[in-house]
C-alpha positions as CSV (number, residue, x, y, z in Angstrom):
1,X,0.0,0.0,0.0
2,X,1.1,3.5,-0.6
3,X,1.4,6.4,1.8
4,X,-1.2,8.4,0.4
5,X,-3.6,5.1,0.1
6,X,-2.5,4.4,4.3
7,X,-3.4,8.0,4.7
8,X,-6.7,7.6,3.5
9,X,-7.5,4.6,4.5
10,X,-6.7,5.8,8.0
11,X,-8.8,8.9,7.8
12,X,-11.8,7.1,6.5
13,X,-11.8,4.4,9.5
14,X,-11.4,7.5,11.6
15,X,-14.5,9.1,10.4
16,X,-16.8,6.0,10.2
17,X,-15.8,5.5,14.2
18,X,-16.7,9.0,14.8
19,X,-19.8,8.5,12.9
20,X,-20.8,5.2,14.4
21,X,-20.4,7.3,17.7
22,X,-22.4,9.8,16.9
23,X,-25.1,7.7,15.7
24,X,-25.5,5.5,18.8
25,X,-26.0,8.1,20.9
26,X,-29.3,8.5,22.7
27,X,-31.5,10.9,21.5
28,X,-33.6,13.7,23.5
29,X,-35.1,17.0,23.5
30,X,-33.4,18.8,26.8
31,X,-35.2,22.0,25.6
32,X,-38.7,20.5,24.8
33,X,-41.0,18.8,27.2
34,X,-42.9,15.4,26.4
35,X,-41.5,14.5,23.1
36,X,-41.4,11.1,22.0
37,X,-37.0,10.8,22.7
38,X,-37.9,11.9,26.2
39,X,-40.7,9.4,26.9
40,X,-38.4,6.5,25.0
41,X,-35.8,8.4,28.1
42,X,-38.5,7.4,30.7
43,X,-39.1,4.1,29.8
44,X,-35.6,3.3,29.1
45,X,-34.6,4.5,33.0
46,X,-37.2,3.1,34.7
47,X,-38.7,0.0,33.0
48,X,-42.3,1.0,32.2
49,X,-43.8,3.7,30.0
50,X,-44.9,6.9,31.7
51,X,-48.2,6.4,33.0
52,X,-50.7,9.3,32.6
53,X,-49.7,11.7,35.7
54,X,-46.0,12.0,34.1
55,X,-45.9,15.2,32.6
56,X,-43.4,17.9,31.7
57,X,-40.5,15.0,30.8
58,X,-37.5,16.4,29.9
59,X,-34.4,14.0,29.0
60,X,-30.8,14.7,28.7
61,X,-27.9,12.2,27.8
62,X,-24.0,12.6,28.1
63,X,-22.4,9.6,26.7
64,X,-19.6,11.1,25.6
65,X,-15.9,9.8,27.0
66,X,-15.6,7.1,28.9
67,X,-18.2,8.2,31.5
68,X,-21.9,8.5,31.6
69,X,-24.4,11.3,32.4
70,X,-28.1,10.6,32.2
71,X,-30.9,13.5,34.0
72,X,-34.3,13.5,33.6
73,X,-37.0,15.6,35.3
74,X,-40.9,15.6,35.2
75,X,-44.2,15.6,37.3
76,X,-45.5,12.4,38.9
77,X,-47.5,11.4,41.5
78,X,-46.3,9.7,44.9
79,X,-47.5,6.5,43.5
80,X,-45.6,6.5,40.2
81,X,-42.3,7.8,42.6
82,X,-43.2,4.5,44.6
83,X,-43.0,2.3,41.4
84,X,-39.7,3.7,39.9
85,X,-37.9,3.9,43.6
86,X,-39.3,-0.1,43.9
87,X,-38.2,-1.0,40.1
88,X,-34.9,0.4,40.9
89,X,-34.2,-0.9,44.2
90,X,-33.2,2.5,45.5
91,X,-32.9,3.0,48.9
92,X,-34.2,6.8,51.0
93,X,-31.6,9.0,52.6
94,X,-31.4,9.1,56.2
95,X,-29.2,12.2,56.3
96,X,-27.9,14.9,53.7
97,X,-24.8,13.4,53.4
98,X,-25.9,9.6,52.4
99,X,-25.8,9.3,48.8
100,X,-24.5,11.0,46.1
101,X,-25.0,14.6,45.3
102,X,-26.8,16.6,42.8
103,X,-23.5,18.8,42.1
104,X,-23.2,16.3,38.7
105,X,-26.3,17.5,37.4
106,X,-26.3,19.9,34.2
107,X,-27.9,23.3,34.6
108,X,-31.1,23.5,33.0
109,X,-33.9,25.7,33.3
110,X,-36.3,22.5,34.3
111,X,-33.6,21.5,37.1
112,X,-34.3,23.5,39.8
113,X,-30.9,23.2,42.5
114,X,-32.7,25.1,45.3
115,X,-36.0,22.6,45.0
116,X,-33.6,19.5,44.8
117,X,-31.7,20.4,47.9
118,X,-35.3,20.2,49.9
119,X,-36.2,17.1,48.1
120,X,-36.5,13.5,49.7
121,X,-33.5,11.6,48.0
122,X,-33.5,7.9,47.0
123,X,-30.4,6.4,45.6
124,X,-27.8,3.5,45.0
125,X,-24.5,2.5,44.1
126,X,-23.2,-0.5,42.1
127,X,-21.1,-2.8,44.3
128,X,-17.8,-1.0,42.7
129,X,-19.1,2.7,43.7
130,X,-18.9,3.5,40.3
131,X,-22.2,3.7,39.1
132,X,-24.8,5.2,40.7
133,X,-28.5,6.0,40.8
134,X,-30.4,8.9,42.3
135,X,-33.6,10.3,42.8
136,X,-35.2,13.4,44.1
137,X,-39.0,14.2,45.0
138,X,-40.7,17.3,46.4
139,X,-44.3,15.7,47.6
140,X,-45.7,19.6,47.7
141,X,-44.7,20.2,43.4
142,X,-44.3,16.9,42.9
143,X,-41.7,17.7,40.8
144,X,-38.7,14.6,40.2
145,X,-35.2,14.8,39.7
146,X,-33.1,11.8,38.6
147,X,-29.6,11.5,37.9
148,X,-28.1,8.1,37.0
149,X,-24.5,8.3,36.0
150,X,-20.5,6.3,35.6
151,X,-17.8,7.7,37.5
């Protein structure tokens, strides 16, 4: 093989990994309640399709780099924050410092810091510590935060 034909042939399997990359990234609206990426986000995260007091879903995906960022935040009722704490197996915090924190989270108009701070958290850990998942719920909005995420 030539130089110029190793040169080529070494951009073009650069590009199609950058592409396949691209492509297999999630896909979500982070700007745009309720769309059909976010609800596909919903189910994905938490097993069942948003039942009908889930509104106001926005979805956001990092998964770029080695580590991964997933945040989602909508409306539910108690009893749909039951089902996803039970499908998950997450556990409730018993002080402010057990579990991980919120400081992760990308700033977003929908992700209200001040309202997460005074929410009930419910979280885990893989057995490594190097995955986690957490919750937050304000009973009075009813407003959810999750983050799940790779460290």
């Amino acid at each position: 093989m030539s130089k110029d034909g190793g040169a080529i042939w070494f951009r073009s399997i650069v590009v199609t990994i950058l592409l396949a990359t691209l492509v297999a990234c999630t896909d979500y609206d982070h700007d745009v309640p309720d769309t059909a990426p976010n609800l596909r986000g919903f189910e994905r995260h938490f097993g069942f399709e948003a039942p009908p007091d889930v509104t106001d879903v926005y979805y956001f995906a990092d998964e770029m780099g080695v580590d991964v960022l997933y945040q989602l935040g909508f409306e539910a009722g108690p009893e749909t924050v039951t089902r996803i704490v039970k499908e998950l197996d997450l556990t409730q915090s018993t002080s402010a410092s057990d579990g991980p924190s919120p400081d992760l989270a990308y700033e977003f108009p929908w992700w209200d810091e001040q309202d997460v701070q005074r929410a009930t958290r419910y979280w885990k850990s893989n057995a490594g510590h190097d995955y986690w998942w957490a919750l937050w719920y304000r009973a009075p909005t009813q407003r959810v935060y999750y983050l799940e995420y790779s460290l």
